[in-house]
C-alpha atoms as a printed R data frame, in Angstrom:
    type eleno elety resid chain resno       x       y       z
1   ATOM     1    CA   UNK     A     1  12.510 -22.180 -22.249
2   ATOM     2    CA   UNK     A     2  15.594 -24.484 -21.341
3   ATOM     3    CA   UNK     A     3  17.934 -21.368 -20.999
4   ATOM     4    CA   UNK     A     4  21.784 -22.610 -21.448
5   ATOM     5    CA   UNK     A     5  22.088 -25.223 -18.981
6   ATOM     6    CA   UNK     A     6  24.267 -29.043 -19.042
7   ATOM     7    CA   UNK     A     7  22.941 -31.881 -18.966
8   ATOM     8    CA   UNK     A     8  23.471 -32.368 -15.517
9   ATOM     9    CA   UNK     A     9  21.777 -28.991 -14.781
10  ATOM    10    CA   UNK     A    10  19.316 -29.852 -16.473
11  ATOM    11    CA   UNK     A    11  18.123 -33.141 -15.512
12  ATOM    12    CA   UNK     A    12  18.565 -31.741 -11.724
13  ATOM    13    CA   UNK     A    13  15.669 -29.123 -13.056
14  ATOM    14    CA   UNK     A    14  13.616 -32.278 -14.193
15  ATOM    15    CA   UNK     A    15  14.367 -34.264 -10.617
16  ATOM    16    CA   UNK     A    16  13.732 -31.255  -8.872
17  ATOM    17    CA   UNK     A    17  10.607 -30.718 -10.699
18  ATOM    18    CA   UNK     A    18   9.525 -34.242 -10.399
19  ATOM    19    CA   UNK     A    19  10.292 -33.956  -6.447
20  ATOM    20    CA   UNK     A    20   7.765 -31.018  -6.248
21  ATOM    21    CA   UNK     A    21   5.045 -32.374  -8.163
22  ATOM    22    CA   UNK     A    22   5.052 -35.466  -6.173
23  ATOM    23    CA   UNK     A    23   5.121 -33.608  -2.896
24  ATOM    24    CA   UNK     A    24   2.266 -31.470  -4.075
25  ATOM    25    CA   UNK     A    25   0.250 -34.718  -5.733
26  ATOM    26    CA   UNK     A    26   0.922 -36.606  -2.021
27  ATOM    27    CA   UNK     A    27  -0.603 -34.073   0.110
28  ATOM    28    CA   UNK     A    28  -4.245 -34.267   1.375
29  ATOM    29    CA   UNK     A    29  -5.741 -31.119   2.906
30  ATOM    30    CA   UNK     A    30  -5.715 -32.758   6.632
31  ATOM    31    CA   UNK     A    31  -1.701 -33.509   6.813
32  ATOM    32    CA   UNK     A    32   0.486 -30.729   8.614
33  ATOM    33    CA   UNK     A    33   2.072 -30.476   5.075
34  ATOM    34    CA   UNK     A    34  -1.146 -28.586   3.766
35  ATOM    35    CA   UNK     A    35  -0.576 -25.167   5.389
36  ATOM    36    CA   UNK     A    36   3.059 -25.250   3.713
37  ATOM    37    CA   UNK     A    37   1.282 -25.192   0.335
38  ATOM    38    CA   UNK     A    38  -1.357 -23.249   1.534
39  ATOM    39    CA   UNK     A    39   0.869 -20.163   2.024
40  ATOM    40    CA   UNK     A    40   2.731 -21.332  -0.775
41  ATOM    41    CA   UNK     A    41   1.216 -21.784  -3.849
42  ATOM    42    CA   UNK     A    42  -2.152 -20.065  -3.112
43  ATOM    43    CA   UNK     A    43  -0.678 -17.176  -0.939
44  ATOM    44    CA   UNK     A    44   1.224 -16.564  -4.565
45  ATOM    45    CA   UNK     A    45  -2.352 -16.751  -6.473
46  ATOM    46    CA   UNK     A    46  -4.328 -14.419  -3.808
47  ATOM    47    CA   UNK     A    47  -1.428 -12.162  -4.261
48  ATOM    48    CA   UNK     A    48  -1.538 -12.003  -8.031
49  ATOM    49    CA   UNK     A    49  -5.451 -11.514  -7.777
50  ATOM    50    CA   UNK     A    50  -4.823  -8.829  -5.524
51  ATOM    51    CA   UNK     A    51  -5.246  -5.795  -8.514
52  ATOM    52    CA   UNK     A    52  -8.417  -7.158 -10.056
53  ATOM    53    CA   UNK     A    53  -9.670  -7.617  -6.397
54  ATOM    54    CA   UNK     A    54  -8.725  -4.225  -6.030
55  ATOM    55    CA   UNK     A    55 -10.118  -2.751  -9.424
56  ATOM    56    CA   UNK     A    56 -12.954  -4.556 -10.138
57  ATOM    57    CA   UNK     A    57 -14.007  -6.165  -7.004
58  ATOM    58    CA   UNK     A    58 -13.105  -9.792  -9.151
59  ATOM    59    CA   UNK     A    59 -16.224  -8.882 -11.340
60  ATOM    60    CA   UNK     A    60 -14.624  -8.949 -14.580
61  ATOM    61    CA   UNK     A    61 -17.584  -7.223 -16.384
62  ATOM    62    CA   UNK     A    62 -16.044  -4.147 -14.804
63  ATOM    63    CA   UNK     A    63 -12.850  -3.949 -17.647
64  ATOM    64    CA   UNK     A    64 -12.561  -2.193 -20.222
65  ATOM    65    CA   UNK     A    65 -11.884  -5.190 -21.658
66  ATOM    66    CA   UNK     A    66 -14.005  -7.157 -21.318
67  ATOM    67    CA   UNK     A    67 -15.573  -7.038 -24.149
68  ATOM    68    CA   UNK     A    68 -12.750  -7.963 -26.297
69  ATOM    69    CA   UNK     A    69 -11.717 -11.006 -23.953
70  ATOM    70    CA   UNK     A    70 -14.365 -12.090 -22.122
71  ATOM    71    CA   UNK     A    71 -12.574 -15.484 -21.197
72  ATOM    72    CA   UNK     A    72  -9.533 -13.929 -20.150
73  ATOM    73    CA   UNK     A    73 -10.842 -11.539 -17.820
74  ATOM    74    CA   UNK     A    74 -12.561 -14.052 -16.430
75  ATOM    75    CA   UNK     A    75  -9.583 -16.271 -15.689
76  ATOM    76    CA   UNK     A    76  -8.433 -13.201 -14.120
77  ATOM    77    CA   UNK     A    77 -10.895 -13.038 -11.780
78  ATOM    78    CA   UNK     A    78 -11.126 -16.650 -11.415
79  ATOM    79    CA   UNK     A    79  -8.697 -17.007  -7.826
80  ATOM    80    CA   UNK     A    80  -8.531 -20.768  -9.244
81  ATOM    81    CA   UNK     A    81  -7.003 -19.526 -12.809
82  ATOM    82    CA   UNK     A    82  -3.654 -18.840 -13.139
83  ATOM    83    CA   UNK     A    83  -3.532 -15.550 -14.807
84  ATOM    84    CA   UNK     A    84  -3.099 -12.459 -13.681
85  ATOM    85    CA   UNK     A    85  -4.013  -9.483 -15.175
86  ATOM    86    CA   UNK     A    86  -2.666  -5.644 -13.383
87  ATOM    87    CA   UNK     A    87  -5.419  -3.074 -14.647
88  ATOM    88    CA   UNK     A    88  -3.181  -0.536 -13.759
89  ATOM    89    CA   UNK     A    89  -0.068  -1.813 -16.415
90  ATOM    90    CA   UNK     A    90  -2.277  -3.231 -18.653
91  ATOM    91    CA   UNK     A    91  -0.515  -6.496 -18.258
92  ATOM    92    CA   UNK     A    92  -1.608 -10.049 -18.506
93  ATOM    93    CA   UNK     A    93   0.591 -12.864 -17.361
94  ATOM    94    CA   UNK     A    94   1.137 -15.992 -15.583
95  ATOM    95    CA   UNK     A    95   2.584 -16.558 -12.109
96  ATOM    96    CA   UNK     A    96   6.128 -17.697 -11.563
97  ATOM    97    CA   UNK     A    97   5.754 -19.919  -8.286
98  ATOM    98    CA   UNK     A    98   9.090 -18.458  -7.056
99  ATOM    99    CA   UNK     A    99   7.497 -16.895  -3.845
100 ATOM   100    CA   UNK     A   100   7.381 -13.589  -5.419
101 ATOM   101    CA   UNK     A   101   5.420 -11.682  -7.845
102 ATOM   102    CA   UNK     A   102   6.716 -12.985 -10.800
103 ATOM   103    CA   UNK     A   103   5.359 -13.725 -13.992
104 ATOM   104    CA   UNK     A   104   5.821 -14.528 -17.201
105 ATOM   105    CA   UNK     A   105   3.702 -11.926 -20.014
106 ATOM   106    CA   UNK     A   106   1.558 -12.934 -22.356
107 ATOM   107    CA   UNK     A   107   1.305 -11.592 -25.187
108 ATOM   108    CA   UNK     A   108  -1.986 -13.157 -27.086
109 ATOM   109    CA   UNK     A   109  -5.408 -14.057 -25.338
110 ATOM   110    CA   UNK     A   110  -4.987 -18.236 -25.021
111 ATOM   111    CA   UNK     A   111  -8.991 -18.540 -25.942
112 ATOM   112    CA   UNK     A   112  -9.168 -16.085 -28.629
113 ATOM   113    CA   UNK     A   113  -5.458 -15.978 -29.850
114 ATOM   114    CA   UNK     A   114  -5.897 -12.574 -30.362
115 ATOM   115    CA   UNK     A   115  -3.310 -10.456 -29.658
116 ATOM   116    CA   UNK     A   116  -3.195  -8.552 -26.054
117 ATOM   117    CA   UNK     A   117  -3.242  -4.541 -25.821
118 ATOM   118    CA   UNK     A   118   0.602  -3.917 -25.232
119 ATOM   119    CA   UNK     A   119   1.831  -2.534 -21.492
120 ATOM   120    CA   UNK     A   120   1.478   0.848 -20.462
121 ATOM   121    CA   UNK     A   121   3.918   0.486 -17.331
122 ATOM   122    CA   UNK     A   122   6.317   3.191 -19.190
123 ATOM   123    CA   UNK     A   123   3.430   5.716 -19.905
124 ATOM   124    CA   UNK     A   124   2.585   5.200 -15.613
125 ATOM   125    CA   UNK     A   125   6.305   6.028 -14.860
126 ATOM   126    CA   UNK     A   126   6.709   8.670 -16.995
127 ATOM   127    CA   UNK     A   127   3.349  10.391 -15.064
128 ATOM   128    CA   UNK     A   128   5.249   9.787 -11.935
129 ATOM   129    CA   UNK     A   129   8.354  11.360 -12.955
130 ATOM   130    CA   UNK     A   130   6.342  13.959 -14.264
131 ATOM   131    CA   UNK     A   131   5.102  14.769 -10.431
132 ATOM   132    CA   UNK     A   132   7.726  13.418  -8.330
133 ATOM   133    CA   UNK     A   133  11.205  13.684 -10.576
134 ATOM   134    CA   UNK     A   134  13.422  11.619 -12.391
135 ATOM   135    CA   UNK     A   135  14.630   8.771  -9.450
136 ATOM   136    CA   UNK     A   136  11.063   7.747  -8.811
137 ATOM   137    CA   UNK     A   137  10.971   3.879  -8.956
138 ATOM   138    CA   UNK     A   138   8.322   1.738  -9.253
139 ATOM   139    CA   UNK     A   139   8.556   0.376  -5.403
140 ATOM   140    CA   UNK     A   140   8.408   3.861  -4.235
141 ATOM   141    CA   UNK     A   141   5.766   4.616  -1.494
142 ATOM   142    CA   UNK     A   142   5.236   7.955  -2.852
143 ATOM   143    CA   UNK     A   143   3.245   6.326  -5.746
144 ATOM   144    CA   UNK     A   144   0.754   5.499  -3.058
145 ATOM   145    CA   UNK     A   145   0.225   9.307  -3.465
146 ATOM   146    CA   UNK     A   146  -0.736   9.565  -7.037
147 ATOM   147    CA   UNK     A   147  -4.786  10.319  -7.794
148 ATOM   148    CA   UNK     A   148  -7.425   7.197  -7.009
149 ATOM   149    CA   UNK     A   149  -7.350   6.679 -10.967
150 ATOM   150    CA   UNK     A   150  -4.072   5.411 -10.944
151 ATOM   151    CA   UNK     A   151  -5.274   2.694  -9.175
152 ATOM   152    CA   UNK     A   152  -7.487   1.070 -12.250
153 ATOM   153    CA   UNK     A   153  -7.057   0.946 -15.971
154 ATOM   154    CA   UNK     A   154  -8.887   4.622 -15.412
155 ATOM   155    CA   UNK     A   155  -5.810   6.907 -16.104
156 ATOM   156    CA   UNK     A   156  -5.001   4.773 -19.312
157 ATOM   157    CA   UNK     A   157  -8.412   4.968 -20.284
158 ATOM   158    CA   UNK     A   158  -8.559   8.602 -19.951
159 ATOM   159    CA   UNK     A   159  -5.434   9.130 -21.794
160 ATOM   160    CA   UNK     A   160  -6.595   6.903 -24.797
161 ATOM   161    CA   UNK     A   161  -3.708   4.691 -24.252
C-alpha cells in the first residue's frame, strides 16, 4: 500500500522505516532503551490479545472456530503472533504499531487461504441501538451494560450470524 505519496515522501517513509528497524535490531534487553519498546511494541500486542484473553482465557480450543482455523486461532492466542482476532466482531487482523488499536483486516486465513467469516460489528451496533437509541457509539460506556454474552462470539453464535 504506497498510498499517493512523492518521491520525497516516500523515500522519507523508507529512511524512517530503516531508522526504526535499526533502533529496534540495536537494542539488547539490559539497555535503558528496552522499556521504551517494552511499552511500545508489546504494550500494543498485550493490548490486541486483550479479547481472546478475555473470551477464551488464550485457549483457542474455546472458538467457535476453531475448528475451521485451527492455526489462526492459535496465532491469536499466541501473545508472540501478530494477529488479533475480537470474538466479539468477528474480526481478524493485524496490528498497526501506531500506539493505538489499529489494524489492518484480513480477509482470508494466511495458513489455509480460506476465506474468513465476514464482521458482525454492524449486527452488535444495531443490538445496541436497539436498547440504548440511535447516537450510541461504539466507545460508549453504556455498552459495558449490555448482557455477559456480548462479551464473546456468544451473541453471534446465538443469533446464527
Amino acid at each position: 500500500m504506497t498510498r499517493n505519496l512523492t518521491d520525497d515522501e516516500f523515500a522519507q517513509e523508507i529512511e524512517s522505516n530503516l531508522t526504526a528497524i535499526e533502533r529496534l535490531a540495536a537494542f539488547h534487553r539490559d539497555e535503558a532503551g528496552w522499556d521504551e519498546i517494552w511499552e511500545g511494541m508489546f504494550a500494543i500486542m498485550a493490548g490486541h490479545k486483550a479479547a481472546v484473553r478475555h473470551a477464551f482465557g488464550l485457549d483457542p480450543r474455546r472458538s467457535v472456530l476453531y475448528a475451521e482455523f485451527p492455526d489462526l486461532l492459535w496465532s491469536a492466542c499466541d501473545p508472540q503472533h501478530p494477529i488479533a482476532y475480537d470474538p466479539v466482531f468477528r474480526e481478524f487482523g493485524m496490528p498497526v504499531f501506531d500506539g493505538g488499536p489499529s489494524r489492518m483486516t484480513l480477509p482470508f486465513d494466511p495458513w489455509s487461504g480460506k476465506k474468513l467469516p465476514g464482521s458482525v460489528r454492524d449486527a452488535y451496533m444495531d443490538e445496541a441501538e436497539k436498547r440504548f437509541g440511535p447516537d450510541i457509539g461504539i466507545l460508549d460506556q453504556i455498552l459495558d451494560t449490555l448482557p455477559q454474552e456480548f462479551r464473546s462470539e456468544a451473541w453471534w453464535i446465538a443469533r446464527d450470524l
